[in-house]
ZADOSE-523487 format. One line per 10 residues: number of its first residue (from 1); their letters; for each residue x, y, z of C-alpha. Coordinates in nm, 4 decimals. Layout:
BEGIN
NUM	A	X,Y,Z; ...
This chain:
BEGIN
1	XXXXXXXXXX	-1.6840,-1.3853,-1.1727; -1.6326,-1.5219,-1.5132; -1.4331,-1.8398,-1.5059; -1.1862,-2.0526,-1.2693; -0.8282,-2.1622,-1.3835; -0.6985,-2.4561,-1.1840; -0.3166,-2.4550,-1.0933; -0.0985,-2.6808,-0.8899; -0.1727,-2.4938,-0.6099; -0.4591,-2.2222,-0.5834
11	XXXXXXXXXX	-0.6950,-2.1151,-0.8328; -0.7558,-1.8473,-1.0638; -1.0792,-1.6402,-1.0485; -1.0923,-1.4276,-1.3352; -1.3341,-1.1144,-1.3495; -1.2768,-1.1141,-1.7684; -1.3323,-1.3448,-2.0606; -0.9667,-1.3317,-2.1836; -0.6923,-1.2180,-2.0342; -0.3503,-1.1388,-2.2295
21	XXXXXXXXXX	-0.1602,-1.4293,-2.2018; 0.1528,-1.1836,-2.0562; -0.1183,-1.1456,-1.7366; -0.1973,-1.4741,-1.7393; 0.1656,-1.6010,-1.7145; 0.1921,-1.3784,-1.4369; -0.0917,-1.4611,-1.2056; -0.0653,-1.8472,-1.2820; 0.3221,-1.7555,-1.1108; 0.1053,-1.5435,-0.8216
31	XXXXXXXXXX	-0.1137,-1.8664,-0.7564; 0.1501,-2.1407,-0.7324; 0.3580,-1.8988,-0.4600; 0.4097,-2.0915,-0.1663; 0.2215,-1.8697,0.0582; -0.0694,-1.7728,-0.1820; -0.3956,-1.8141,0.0562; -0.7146,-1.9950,-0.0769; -0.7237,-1.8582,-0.4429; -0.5874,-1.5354,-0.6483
41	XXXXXXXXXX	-0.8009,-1.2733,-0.8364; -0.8032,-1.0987,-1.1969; -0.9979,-0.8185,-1.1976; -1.1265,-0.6853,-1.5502; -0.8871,-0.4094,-1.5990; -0.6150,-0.6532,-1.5917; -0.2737,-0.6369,-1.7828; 0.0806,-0.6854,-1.7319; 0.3124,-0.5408,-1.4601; 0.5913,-0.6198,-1.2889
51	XXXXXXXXXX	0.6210,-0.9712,-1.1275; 0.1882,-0.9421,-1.0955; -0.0223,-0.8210,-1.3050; -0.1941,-0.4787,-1.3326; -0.5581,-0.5410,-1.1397; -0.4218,-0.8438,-0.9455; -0.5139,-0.9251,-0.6019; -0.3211,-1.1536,-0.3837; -0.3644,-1.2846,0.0359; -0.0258,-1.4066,0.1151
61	XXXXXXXXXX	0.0003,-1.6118,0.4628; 0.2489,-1.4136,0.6725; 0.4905,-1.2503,0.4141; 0.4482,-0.9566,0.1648; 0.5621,-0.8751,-0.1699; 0.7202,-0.5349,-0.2831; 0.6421,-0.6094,-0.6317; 0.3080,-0.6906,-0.5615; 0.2438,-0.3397,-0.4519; 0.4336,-0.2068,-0.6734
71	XXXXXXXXXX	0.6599,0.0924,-0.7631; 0.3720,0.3851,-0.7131; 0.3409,0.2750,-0.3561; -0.0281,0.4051,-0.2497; -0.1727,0.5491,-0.5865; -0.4977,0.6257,-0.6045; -0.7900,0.8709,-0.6702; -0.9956,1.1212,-0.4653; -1.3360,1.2975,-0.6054; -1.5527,1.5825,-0.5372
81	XXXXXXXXXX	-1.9211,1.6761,-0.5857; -1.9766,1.9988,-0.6426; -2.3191,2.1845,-0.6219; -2.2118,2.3768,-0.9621; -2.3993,2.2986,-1.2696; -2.2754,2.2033,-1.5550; -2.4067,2.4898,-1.7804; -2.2835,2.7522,-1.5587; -1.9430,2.6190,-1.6918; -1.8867,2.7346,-2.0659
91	XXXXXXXXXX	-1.5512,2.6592,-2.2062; -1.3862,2.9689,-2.2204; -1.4630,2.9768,-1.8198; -1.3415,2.6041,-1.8184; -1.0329,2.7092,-1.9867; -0.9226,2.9887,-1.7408; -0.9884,2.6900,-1.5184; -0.7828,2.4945,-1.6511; -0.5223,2.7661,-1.7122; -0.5239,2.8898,-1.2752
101	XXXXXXXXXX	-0.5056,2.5344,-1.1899; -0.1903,2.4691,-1.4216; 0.0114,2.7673,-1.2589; -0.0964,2.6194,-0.8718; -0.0372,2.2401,-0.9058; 0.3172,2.1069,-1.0905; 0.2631,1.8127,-1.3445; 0.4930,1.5729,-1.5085; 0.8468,1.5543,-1.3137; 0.7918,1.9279,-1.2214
111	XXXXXXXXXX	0.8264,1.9546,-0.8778; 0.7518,2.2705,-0.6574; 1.0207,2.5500,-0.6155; 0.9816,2.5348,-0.2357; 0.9480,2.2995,0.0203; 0.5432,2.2704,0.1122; 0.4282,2.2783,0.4843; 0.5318,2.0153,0.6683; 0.2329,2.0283,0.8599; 0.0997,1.8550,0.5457
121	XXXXXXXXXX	0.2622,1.5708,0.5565; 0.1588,1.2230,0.7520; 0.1540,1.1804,1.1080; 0.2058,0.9213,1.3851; 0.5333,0.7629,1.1955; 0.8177,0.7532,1.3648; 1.0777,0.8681,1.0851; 1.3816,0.7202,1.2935; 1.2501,0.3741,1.1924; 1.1960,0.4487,0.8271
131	XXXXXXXXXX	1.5131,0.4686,0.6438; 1.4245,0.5372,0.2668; 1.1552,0.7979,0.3479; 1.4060,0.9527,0.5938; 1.6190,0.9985,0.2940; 1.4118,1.1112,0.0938; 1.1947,1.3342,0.3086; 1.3136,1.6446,0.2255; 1.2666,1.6062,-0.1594; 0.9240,1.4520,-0.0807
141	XXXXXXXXXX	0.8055,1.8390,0.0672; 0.8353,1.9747,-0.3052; 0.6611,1.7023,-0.4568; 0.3625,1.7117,-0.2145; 0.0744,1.8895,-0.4233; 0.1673,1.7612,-0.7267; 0.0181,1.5618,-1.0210; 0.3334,1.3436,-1.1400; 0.3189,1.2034,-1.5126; 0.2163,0.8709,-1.6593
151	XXXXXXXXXX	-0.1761,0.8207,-1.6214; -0.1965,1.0907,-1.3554; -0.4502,1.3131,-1.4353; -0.7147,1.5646,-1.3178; -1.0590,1.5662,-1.4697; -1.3796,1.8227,-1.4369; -1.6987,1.6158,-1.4641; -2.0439,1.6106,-1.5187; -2.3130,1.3714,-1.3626; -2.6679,1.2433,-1.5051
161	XXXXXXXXXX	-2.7997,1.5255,-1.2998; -2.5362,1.7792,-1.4248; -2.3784,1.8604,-1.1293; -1.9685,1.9367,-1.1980; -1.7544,1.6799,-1.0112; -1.3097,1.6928,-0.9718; -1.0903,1.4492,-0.9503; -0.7517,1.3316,-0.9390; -0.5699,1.0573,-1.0026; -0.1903,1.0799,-0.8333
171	XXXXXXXXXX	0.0502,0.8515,-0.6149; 0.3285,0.8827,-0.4081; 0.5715,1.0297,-0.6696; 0.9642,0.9609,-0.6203; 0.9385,0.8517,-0.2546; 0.7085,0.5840,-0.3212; 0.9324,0.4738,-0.6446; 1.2503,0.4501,-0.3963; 1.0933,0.2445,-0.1155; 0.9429,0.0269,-0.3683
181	XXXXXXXXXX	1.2967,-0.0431,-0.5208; 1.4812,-0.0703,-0.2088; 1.2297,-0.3199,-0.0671; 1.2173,-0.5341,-0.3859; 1.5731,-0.5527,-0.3994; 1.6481,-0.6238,-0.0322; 1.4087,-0.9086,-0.0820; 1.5841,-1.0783,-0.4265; 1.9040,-1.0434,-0.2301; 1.7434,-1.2298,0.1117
191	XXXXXXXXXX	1.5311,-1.4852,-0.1246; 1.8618,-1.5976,-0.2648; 2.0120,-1.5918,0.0460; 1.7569,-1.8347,0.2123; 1.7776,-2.0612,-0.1577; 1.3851,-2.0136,-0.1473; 1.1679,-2.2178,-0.3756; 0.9859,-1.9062,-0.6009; 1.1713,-1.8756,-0.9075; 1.3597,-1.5764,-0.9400
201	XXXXXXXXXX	1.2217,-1.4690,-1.3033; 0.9361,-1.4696,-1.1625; 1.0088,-1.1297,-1.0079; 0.8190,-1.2100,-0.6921; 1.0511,-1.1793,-0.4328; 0.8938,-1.1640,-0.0561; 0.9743,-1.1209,0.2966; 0.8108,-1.3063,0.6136; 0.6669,-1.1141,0.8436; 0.8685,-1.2821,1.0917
211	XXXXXXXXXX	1.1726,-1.0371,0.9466; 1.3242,-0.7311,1.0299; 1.2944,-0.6103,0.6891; 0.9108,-0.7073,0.6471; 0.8111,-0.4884,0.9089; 1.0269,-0.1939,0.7882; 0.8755,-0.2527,0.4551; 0.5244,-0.2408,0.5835; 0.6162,0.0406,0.7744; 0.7719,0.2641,0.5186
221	XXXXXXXXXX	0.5094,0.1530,0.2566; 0.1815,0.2481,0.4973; 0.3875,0.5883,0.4633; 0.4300,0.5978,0.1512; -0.0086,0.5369,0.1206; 0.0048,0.8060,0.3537; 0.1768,1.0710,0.1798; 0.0361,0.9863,-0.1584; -0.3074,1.0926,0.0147; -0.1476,1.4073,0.1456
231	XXXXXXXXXX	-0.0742,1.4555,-0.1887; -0.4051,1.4406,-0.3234; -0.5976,1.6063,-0.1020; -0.3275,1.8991,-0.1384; -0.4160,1.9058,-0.4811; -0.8008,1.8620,-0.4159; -0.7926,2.1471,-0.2266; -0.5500,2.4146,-0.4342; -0.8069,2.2881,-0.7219; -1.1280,2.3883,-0.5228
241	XXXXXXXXXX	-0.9322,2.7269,-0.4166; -0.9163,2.8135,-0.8618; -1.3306,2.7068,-0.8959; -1.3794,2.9290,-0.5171; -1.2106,3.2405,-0.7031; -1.3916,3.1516,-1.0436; -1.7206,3.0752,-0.8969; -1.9332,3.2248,-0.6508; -2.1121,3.0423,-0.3588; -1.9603,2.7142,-0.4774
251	XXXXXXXXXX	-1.9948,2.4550,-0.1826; -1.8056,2.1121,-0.2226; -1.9297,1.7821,-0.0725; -1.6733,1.5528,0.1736; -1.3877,1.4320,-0.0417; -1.4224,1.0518,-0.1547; -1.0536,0.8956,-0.1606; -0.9366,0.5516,-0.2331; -0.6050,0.3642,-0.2988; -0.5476,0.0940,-0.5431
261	XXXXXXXXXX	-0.1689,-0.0206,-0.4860; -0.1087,-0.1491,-0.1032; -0.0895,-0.4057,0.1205; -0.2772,-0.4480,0.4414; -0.3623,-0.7267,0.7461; -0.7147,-0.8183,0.6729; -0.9257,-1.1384,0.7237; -1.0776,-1.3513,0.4322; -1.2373,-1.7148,0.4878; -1.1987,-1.7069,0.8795
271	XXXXXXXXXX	-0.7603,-1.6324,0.8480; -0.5874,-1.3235,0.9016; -0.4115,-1.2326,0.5635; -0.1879,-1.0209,0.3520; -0.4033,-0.7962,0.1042; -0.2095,-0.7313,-0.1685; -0.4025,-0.4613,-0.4472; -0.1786,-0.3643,-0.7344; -0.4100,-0.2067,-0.9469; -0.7180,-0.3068,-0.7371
281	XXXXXXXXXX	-0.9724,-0.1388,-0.5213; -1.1002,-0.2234,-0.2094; -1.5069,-0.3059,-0.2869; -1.5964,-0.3602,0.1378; -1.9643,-0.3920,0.1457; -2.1150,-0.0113,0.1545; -1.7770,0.1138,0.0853; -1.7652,0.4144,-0.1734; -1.5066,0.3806,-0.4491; -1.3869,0.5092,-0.7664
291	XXXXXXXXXX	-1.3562,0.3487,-1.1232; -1.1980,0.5703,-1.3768; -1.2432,0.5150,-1.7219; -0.9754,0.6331,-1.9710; -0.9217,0.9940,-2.1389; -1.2670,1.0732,-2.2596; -1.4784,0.8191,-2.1188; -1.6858,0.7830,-1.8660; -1.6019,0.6979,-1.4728; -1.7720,0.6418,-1.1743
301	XXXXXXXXXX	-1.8103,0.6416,-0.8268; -1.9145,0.2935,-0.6707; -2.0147,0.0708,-0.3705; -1.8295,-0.2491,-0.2658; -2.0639,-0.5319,-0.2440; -1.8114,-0.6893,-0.0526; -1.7917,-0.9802,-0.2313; -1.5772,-1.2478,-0.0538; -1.4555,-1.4215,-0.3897; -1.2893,-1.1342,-0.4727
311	XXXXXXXXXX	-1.1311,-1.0743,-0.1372; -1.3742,-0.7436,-0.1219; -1.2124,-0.6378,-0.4365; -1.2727,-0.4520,-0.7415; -1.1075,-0.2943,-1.0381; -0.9231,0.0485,-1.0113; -0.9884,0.1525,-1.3794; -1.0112,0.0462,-1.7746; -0.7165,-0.1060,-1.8103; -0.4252,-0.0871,-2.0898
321	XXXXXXXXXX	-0.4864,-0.2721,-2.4031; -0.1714,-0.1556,-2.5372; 0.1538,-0.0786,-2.4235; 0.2347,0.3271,-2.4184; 0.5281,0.2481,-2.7165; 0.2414,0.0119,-2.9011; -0.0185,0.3478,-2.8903; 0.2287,0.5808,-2.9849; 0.3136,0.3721,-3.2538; -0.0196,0.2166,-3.3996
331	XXXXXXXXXX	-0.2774,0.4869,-3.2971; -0.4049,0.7904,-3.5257; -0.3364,1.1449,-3.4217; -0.6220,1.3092,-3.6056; -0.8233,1.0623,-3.5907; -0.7630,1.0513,-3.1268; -0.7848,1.4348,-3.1391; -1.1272,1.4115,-3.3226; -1.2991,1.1828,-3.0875; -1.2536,1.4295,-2.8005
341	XXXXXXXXXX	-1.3066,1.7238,-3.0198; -1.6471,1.6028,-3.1610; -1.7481,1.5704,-2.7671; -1.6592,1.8719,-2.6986; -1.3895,1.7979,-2.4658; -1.1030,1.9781,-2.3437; -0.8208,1.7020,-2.3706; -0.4338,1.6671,-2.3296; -0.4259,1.4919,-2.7150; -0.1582,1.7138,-2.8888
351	XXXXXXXXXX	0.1395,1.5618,-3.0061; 0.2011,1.1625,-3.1051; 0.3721,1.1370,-2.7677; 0.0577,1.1992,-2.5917; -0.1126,0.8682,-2.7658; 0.0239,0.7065,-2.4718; -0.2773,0.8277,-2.2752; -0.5271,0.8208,-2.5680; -0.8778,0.6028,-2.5238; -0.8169,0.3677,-2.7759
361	XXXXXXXXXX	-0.5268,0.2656,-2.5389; -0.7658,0.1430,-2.2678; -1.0153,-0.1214,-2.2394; -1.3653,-0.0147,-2.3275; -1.4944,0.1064,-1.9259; -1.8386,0.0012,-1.9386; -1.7516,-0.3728,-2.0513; -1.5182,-0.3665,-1.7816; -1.8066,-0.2199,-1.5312; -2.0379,-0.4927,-1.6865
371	XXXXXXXXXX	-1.7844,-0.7834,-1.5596; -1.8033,-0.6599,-1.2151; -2.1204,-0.6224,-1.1261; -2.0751,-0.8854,-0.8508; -1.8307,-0.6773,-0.6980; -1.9713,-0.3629,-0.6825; -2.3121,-0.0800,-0.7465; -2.2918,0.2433,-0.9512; -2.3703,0.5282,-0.7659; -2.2860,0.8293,-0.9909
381	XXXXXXXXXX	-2.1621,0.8021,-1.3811; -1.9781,1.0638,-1.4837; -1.8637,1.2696,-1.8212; -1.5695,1.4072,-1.8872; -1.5622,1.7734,-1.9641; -1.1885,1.9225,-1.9420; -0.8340,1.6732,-1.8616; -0.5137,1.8181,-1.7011; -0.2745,1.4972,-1.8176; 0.0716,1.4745,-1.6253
């Protein structure tokens, strides 16, 4: 932890020297909620959102808050050690790699043609009770397996020890986006209704669990986590089908997965709380997780330290330094394309639209792993060798 911001009501602990003051606004409006429990966390990777910031962390006594999950209900990442060596991966073979897994998984807002199995999709819910995902289940089957746009991405890797790694970075695509909405708004219309206290601009809007509506929300979200695993691991393992057919004897290691926007019942300083990660990874102690770093840096796969000051937190990535309009704008082309080039990368850098997603957009990784190292341990670093962007 760097430093401690006082507020009328809770602190501040703050996991960065100097936060934008867009973030700050918004997690000085986090700590002086009525419900915030015994302080509120920035994590290094911080930057705006909606109503909280990007790499907040909130326990809220008894209600939660749509917005602070936010609209990609359940994002996350998943990873995959590989006994494949680096060198037994030239380009041209990491191209037709790239090339197999393009024509298996959609990206962007490409959806499949057909409906996927349904025997994919989570279990134990009871979709009578869950009316936005019972909506929108139907659409949700051709979106399952599929990368989405954005910061989405899939990455081949290298460790110290050269041994290739995948992952994937995805959420909950359009189902998530449409209980997140629903939720947020039903809560701005009760908030008003009930003449509560938390300023409206704010964009904080919550429900009590005592509601109806909280517990539908929880519901539906905890589905929406679900799926956006589903959809992962669907991915994970149409990806590990292309390297099977490419590569012989290739044996993968037990997928890691963790989620970085959710809420969940958990207890902190002796009270059972509301969890709130929005942009934030849970760091239990012994608990494997993944940092990613941005477009041609380095990530890694971690272990909490369980730190209680952070509410067993940690950061879920770099971090934006500038907005995607601000990078398209301000950042060099040639000059993005040759960073990646010159390390021999195979990158989604083409056109000024894809700037968006450039490194220079992001905070530098290992400054932001240096901040944290409270928080969590560095198992494995990893190099990027090929990106699949969304």
């Amino acid at each position: 932890m760097k430093k401690v911001i006082f507020t009328e009501k809770v602190p501040i602990k703050l996991w960065l020297d100097d936060p934008d003051e867009n973030s700050l606004n918004q997690v000085k409006n986090l700590a002086n909620l009525p419900f915030a429990f015994s302080h509120v966390c920035l994590m290094p990777d911080a930057h705006m959102g909606y109503g909280m910031p990007i790499g907040g962390v909130l326990a809220a006594e008894n209600v939660i808050v749509p917005n602070a999950v936010g609209v990609d209900i359940g994002c996350g990442m998943c990873a995959v050690k590989t006994n494949l060596q680096a060198n037994e991966l030239p380009q041209a073979k990491l191209r037709n790699l790239l090339d197999d897994i393009k024509k298996l998984i959609p990206l962007g807002f490409d959806h499949h043609k057909e409906r996927q199995s349904e025997d994919l999709m989570p279990e134990n819910f009871n979709m009578d009770e869950m009316t936005i995902v019972k909506e929108e289940y139907s659409s949700a089957l051709t979106q399952l397996g599929t990368l989405g746009g954005g910061n989405h991405f899939i990455e081949i890797q290298k460790d110290s020890e050269n041994h290739i790694w995948i992952m994937v970075h995805s959420g909950s695509r359009n189902i998530g986006l449409k209980v997140a909405e629903y939720y947020n708004n039903s809560a701005k219309q009760l908030n008003a209704l009930w003449h509560t206290t938390v300023n409206p601009k704010a964009d904080l809007a919550y429900l009590p669990f005592e509601s109806d509506e909280a517990q539908r929300y929880y519901n539906e979200m905890n589905y929406c986590v679900a799926f956006a695993f589903a959809n992962r691991k669907l991915m994970m393992t149409r990806i590990q089908s292309v390297f099977a057919d490419l590569v012989r004897n290739i044996r993968f290691e037990p997928l890691i997965n963790i989620a970085h926007n959710y809420a969940a019942w958990e207890e902190h300083f002796g009270k059972k709380v509301v969890v709130h990660r929005k942009g934030a990874t849970s760091a239990q102690l012994g608990e494997t997780g993944i940092i990613p770093g941005s477009q041609g840096t380095k990530s890694y796969i971690v272990e909490g330290l369980g730190n209680p000051e952070s509410f067993m937190s940690c950061s879920h990535g770099a971090g934006r330094i500038m907005s995607r309009n601000q990078a398209i704008k301000n950042l060099n082309l040639e000059e993005e394309i040759n960073k990646l080039n010159k390390q021999g990368i195979l990158h989604a850098i083409k056109t000024r639209r894809d700037l968006e997603e450039a490194a220079s957009a992001y905070k530098n990784i290992e400054e932001v792993m240096n901040f944290q190292k409270d928080l969590v341990t560095i198992k494995h670093e990893l190099s990027p060798l090929a990106v699949i962007k969304g």
